[in-house]
PAMARGU-507850 format. One record per atom (N, C-alpha, C): residue in one letter; x, y, z. Coordinates in steps of 0.1 Angstrom, whole numbers. Layout:
<sites>
SITE, A, X, Y, Z .
...
</sites>
This chain:
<sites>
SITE, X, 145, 76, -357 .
SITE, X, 135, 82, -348 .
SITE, X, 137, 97, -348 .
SITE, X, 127, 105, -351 .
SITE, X, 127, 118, -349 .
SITE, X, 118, 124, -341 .
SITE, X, 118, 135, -337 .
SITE, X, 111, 137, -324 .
SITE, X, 100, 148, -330 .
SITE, X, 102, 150, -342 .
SITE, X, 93, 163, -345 .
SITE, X, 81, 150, -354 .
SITE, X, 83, 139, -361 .
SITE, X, 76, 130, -369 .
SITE, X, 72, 120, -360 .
SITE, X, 60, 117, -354 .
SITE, X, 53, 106, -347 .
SITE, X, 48, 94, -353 .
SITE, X, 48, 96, -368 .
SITE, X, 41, 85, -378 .
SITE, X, 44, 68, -375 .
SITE, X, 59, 72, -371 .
SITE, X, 69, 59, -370 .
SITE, X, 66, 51, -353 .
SITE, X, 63, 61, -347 .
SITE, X, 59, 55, -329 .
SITE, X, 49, 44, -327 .
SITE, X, 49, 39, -317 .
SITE, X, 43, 27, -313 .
SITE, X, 27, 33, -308 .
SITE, X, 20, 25, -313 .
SITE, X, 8, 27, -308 .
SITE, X, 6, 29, -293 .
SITE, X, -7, 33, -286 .
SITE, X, -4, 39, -269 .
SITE, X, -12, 23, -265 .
SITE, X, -6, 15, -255 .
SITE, X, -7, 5, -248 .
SITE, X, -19, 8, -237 .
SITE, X, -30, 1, -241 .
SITE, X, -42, 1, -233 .
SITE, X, -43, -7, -223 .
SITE, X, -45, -7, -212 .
SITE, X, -44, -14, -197 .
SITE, X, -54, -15, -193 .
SITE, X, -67, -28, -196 .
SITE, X, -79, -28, -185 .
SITE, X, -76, -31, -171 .
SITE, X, -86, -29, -163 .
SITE, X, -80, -29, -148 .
SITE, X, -80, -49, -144 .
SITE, X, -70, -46, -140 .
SITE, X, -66, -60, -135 .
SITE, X, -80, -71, -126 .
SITE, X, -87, -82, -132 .
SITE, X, -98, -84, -123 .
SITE, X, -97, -86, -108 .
SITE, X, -108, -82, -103 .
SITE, X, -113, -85, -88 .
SITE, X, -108, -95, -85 .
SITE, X, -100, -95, -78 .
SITE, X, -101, -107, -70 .
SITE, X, -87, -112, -73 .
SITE, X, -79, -112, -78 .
SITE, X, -66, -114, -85 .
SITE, X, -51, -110, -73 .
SITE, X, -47, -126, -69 .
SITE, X, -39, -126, -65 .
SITE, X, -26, -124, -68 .
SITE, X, -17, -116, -58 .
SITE, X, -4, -112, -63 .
SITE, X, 8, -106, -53 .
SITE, X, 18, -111, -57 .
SITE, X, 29, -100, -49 .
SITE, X, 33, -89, -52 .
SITE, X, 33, -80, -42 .
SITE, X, 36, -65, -49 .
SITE, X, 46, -61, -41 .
SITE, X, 50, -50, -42 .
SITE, X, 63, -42, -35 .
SITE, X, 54, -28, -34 .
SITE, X, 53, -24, -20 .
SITE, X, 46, -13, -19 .
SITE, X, 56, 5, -17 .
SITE, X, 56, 11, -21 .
SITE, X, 64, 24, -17 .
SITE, X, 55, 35, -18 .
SITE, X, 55, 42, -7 .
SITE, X, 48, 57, -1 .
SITE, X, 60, 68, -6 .
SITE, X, 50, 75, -10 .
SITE, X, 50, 88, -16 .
SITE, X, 50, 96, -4 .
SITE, X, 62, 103, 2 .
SITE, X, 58, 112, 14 .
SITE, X, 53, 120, 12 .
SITE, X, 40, 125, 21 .
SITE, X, 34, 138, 23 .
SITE, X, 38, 151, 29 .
SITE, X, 49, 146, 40 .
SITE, X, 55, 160, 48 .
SITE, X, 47, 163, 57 .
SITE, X, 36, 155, 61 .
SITE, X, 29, 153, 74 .
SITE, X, 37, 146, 85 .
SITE, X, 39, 156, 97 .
SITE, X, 40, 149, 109 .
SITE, X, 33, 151, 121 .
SITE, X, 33, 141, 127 .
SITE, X, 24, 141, 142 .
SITE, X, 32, 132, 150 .
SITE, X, 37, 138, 160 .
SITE, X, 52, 129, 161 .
SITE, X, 37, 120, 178 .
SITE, X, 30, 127, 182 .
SITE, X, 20, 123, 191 .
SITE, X, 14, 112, 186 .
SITE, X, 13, 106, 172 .
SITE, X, 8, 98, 167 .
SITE, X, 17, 84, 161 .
SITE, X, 31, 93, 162 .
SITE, X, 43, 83, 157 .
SITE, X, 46, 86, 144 .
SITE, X, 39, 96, 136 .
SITE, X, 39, 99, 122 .
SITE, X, 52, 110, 121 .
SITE, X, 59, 105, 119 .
SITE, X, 74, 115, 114 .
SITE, X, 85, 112, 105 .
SITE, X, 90, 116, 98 .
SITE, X, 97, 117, 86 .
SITE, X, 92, 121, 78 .
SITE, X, 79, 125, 78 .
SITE, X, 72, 131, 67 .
SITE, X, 66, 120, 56 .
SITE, X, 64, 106, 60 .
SITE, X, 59, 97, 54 .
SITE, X, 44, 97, 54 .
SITE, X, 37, 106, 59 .
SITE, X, 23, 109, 61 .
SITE, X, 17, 120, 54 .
SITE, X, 5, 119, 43 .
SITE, X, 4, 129, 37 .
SITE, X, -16, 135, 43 .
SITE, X, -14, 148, 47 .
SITE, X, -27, 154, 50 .
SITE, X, -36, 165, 39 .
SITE, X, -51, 158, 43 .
SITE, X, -55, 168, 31 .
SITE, X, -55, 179, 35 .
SITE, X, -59, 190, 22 .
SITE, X, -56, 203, 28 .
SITE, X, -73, 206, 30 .
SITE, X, -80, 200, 20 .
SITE, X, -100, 199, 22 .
SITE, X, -105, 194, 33 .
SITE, X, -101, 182, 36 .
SITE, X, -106, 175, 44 .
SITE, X, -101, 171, 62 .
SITE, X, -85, 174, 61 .
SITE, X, -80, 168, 73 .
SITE, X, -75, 158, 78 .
SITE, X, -80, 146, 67 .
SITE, X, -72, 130, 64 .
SITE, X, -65, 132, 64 .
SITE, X, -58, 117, 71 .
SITE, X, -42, 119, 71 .
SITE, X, -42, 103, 66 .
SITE, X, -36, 103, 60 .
SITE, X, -34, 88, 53 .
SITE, X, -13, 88, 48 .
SITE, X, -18, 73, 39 .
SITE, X, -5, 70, 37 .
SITE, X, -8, 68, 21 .
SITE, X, 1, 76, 9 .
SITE, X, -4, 78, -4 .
SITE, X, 13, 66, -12 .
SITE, X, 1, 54, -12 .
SITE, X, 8, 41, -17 .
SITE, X, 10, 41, -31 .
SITE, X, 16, 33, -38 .
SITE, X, 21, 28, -50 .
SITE, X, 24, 12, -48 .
SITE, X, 13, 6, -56 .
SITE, X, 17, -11, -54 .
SITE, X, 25, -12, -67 .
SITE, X, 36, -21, -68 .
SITE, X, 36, -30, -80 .
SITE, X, 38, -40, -80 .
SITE, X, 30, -48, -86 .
SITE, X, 26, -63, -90 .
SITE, X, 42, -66, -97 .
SITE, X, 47, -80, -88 .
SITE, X, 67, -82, -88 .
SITE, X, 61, -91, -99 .
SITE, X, 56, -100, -100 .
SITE, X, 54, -111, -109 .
SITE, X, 44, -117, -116 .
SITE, X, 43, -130, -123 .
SITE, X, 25, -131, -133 .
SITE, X, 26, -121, -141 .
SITE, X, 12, -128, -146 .
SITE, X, 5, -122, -160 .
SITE, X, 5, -106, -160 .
SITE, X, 4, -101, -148 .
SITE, X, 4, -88, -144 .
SITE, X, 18, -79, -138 .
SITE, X, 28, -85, -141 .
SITE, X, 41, -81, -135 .
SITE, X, 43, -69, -140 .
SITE, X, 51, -58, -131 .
SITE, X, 50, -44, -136 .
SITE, X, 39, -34, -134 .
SITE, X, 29, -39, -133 .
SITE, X, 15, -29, -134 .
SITE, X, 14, -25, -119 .
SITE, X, 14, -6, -117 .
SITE, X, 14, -3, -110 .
SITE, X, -2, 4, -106 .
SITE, X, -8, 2, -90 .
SITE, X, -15, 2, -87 .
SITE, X, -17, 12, -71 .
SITE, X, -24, 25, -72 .
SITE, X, -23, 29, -61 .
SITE, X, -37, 33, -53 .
SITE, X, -31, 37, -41 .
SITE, X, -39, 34, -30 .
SITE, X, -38, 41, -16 .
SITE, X, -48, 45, -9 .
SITE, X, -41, 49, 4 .
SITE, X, -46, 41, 14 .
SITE, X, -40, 43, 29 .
SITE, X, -41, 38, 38 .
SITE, X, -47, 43, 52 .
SITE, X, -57, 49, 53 .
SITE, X, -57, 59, 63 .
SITE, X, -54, 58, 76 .
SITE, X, -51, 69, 81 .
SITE, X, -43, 71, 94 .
SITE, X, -53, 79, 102 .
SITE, X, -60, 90, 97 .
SITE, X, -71, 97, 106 .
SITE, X, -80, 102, 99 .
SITE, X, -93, 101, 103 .
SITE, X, -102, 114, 97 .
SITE, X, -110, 117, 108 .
SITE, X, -113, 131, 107 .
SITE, X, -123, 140, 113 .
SITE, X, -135, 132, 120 .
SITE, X, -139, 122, 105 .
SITE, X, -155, 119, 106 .
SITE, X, -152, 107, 119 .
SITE, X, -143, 101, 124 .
SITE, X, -145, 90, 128 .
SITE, X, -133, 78, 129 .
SITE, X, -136, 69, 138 .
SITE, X, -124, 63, 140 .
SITE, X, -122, 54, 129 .
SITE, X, -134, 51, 120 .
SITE, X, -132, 39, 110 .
SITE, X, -124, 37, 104 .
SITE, X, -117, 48, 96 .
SITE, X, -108, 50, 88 .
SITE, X, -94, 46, 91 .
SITE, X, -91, 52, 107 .
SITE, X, -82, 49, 110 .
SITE, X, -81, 32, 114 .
SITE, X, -89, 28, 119 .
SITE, X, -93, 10, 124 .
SITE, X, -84, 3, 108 .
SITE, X, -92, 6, 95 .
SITE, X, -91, 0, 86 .
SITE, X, -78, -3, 82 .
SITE, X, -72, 12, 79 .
SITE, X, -55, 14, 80 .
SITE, X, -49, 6, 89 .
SITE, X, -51, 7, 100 .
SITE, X, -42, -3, 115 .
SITE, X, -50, -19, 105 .
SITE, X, -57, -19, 105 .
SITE, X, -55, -37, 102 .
SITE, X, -51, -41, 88 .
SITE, X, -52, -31, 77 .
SITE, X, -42, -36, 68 .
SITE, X, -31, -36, 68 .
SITE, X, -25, -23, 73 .
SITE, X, -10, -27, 77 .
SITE, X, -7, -37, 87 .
SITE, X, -11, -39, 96 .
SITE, X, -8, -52, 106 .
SITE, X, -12, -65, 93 .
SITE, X, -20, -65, 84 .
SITE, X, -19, -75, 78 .
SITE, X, -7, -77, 62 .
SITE, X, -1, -63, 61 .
SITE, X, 10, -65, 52 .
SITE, X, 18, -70, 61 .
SITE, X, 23, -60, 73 .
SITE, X, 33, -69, 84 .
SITE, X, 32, -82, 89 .
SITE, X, 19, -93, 89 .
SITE, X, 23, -110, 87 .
SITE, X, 24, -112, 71 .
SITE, X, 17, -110, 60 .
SITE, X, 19, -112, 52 .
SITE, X, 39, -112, 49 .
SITE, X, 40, -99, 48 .
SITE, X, 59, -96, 45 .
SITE, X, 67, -105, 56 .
SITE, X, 64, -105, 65 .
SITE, X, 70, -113, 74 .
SITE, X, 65, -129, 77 .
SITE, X, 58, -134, 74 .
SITE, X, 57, -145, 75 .
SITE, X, 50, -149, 85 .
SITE, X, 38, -142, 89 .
SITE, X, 37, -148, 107 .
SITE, X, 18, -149, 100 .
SITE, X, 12, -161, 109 .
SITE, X, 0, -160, 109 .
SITE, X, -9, -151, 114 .
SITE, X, -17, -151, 110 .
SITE, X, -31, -141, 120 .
SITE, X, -35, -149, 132 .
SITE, X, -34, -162, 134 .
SITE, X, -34, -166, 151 .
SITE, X, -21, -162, 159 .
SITE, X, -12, -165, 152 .
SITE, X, -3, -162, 162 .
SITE, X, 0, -152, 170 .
SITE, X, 0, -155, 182 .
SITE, X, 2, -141, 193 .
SITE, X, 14, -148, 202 .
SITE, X, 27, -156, 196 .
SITE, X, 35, -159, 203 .
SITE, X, 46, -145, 198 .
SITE, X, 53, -143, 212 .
SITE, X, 61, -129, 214 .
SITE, X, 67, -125, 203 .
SITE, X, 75, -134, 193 .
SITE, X, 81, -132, 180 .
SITE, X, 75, -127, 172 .
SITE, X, 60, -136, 171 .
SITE, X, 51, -125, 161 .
SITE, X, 43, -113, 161 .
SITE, X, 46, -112, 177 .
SITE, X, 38, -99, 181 .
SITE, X, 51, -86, 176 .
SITE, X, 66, -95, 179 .
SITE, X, 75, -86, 176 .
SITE, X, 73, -81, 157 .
SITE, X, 71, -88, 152 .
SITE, X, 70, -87, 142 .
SITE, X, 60, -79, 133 .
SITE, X, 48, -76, 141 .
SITE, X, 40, -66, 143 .
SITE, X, 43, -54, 141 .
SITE, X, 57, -48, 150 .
SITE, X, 60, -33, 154 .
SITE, X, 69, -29, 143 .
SITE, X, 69, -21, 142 .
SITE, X, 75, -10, 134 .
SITE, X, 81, 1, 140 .
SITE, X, 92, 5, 133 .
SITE, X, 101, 16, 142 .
SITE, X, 98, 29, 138 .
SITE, X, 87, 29, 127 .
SITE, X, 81, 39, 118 .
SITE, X, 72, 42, 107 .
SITE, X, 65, 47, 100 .
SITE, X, 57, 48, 89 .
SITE, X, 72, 41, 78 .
SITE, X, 81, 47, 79 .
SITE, X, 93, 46, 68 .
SITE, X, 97, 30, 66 .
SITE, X, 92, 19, 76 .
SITE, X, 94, 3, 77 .
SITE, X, 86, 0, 68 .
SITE, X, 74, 5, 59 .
SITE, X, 66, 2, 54 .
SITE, X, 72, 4, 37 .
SITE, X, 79, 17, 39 .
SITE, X, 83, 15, 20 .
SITE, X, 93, 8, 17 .
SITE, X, 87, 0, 8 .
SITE, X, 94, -9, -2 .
SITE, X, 92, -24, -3 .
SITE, X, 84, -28, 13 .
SITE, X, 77, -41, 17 .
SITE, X, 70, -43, 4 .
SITE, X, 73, -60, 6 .
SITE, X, 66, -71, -6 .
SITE, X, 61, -79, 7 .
SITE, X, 48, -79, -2 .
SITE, X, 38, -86, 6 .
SITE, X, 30, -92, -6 .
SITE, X, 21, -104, -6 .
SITE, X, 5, -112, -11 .
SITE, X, -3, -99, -11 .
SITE, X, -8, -96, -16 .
SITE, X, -22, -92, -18 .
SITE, X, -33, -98, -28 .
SITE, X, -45, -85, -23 .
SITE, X, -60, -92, -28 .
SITE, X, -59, -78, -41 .
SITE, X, -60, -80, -50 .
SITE, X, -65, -68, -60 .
SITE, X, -80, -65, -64 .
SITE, X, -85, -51, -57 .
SITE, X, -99, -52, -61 .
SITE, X, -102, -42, -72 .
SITE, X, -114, -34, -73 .
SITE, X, -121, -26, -80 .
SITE, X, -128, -18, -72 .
SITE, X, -126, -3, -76 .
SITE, X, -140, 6, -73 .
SITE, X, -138, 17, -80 .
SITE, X, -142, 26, -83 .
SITE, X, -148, 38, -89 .
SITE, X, -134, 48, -92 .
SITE, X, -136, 57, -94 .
SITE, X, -120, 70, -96 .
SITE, X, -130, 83, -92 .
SITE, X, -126, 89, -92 .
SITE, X, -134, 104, -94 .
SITE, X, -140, 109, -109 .
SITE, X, -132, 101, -118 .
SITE, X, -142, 99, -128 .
SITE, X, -155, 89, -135 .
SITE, X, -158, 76, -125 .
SITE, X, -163, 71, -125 .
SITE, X, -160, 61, -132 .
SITE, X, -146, 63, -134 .
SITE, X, -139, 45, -139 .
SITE, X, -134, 36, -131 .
SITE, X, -133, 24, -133 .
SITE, X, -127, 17, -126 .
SITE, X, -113, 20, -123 .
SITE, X, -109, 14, -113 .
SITE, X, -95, 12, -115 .
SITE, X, -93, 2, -101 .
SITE, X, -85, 0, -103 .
SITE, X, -74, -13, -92 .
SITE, X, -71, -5, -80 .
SITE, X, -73, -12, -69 .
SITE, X, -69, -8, -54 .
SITE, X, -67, -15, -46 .
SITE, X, -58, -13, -39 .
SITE, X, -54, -31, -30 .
SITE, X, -57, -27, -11 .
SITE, X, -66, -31, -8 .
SITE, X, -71, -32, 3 .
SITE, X, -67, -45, 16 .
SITE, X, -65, -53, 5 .
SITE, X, -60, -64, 21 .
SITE, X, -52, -74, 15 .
SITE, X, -39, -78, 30 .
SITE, X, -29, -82, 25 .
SITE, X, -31, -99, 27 .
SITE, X, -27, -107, 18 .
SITE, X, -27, -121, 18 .
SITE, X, -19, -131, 31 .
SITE, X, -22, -133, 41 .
SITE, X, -13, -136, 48 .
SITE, X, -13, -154, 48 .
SITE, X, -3, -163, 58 .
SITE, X, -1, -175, 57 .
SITE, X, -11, -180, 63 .
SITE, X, -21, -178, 66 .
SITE, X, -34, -185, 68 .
SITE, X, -43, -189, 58 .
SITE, X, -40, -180, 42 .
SITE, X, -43, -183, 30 .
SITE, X, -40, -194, 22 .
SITE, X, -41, -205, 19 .
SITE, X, -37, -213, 8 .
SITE, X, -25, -211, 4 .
SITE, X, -32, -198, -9 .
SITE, X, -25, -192, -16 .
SITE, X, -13, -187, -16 .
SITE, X, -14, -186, -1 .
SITE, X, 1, -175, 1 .
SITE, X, 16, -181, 1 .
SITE, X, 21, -195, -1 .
SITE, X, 29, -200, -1 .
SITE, X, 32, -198, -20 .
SITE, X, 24, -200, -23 .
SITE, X, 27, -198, -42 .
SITE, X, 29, -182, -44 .
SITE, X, 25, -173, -35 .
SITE, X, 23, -165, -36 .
SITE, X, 39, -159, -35 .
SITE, X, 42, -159, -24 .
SITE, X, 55, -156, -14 .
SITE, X, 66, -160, -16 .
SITE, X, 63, -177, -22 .
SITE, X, 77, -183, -21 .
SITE, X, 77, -186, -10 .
SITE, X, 92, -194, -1 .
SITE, X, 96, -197, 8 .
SITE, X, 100, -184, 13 .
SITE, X, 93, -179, 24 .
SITE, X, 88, -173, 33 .
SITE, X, 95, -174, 49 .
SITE, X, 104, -173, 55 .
SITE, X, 108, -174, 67 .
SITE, X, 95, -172, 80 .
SITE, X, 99, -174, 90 .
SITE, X, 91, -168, 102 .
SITE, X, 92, -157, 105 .
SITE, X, 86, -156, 116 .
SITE, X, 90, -136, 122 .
SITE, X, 100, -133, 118 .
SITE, X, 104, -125, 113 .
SITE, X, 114, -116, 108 .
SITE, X, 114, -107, 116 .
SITE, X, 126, -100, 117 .
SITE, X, 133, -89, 124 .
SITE, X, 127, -76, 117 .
SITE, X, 120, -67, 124 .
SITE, X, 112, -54, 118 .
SITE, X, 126, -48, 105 .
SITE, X, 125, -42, 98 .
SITE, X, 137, -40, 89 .
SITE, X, 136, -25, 95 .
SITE, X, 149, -17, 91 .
SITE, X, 151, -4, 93 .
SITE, X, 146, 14, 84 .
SITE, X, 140, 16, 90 .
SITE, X, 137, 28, 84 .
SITE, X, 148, 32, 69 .
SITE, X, 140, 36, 56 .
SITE, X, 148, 39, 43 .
SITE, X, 154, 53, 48 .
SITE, X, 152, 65, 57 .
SITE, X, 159, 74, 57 .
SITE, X, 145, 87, 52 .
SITE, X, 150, 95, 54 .
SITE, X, 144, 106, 50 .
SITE, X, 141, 108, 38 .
SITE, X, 132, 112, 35 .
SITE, X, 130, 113, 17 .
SITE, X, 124, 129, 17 .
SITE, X, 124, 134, 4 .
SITE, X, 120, 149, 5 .
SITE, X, 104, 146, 2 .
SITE, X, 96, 158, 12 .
SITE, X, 84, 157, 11 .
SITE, X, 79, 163, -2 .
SITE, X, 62, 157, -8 .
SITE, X, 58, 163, -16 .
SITE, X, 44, 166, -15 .
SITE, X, 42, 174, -22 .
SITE, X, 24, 180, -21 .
SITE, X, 13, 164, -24 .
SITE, X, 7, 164, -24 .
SITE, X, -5, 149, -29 .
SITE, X, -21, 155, -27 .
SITE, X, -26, 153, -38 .
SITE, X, -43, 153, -37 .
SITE, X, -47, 143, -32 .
SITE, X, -58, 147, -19 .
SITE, X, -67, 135, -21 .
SITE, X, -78, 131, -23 .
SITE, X, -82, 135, -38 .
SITE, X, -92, 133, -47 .
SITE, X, -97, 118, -47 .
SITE, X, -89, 111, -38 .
SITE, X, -97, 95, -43 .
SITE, X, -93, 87, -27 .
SITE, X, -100, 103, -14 .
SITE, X, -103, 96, -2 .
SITE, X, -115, 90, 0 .
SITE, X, -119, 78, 3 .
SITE, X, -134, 77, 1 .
SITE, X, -145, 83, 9 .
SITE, X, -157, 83, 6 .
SITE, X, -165, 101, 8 .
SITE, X, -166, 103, 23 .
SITE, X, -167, 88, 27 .
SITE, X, -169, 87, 44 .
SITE, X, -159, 92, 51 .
SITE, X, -144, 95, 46 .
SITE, X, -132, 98, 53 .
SITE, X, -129, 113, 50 .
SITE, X, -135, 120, 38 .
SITE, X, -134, 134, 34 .
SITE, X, -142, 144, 45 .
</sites>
């Protein structure tokens, strides 16, 4: 192998986007932004804000643990605020409340105390590194390509989600914050237009 001669290297590996609709377990981890709003519960700097717009979201990295698709990483944000309106934030609060039954095991009827416990979080930082089911979709880039975005989490009211999960316990005990991580800068070139 020489590094000045390329002739001998492997061709470059082309990756169509994973189809719509394509179920899977992923392991999610946030890229801190170095946004805090401690008024909002946003601290450790696991919250990233635009400098354009004022969004404040959560700048995700899925990867698909297993299947045809194992390894392929897929990202995404989660929003926490925008300017324009409460939607953005609504959307974010019910996906994450639906990774938190998904990762934990609890239904979407359930509102018995365990599962509500299993709801809360001690922080934005309870969220990196969760495996949860998800729905894998499609929409646009800023270039007008497709690509993969995971919007909503699979929980035990799905079929699916036992093949999905595996053996899956009940409420689970909220897990503990990973710790501080060093913040970093993040575009958000791919907030959608209603949240910019």
């Amino acid at each position: 192998m020489s590094w000045n001669d390329f002739n001998s290297a492997d061709d470059q590996s082309v990756f169509d986007v994973i189809p719509k609709g394509t179920l899977a377990k992923v392991r999610m981890t946030i890229k801190p932004g170095g946004h805090d709003d401690a008024s909002q519960g946003w601290t450790a700097g696991w919250a990233t804000r635009s400098n354009t717009t004022g969004a404040v979201y959560l700048n995700c990295e899925f990867v698909v643990l297993e299947g045809k698709y194992a390894r392929r990483k897929i990202w995404s944000l989660i929003g926490l605020y925008s300017a324009k309106g409460p939607d953005w934030a609504n959307i974010g609060r019910a996906f994450i409340k639906g990774i938190l039954n998904s990762s934990r095991g609890v239904s979407n009827k359930d509102n018995s105390p365990a599962a509500q416990n299993a709801r809360r979080i001690n922080g934005l930082g309870d969220l990196d590194g969760v495996e949860f089911a998800a729905r894998i979709d499609i929409e646009k880039d800023q270039n007008g390509d497709d690509k993969n975005v995971i919007k909503l989490a699979i929980t035990p009211d799905n079929k699916e989600y036992a093949s999905l999960m595996g053996a899956v316990s009940g409420a689970a005990s909220a897990p503990q914050p990973n710790g501080d991580q060093s913040a970093s800068a993040s575009s958000a070139s791919n907030l959608p237009s209603w949240a910019q």
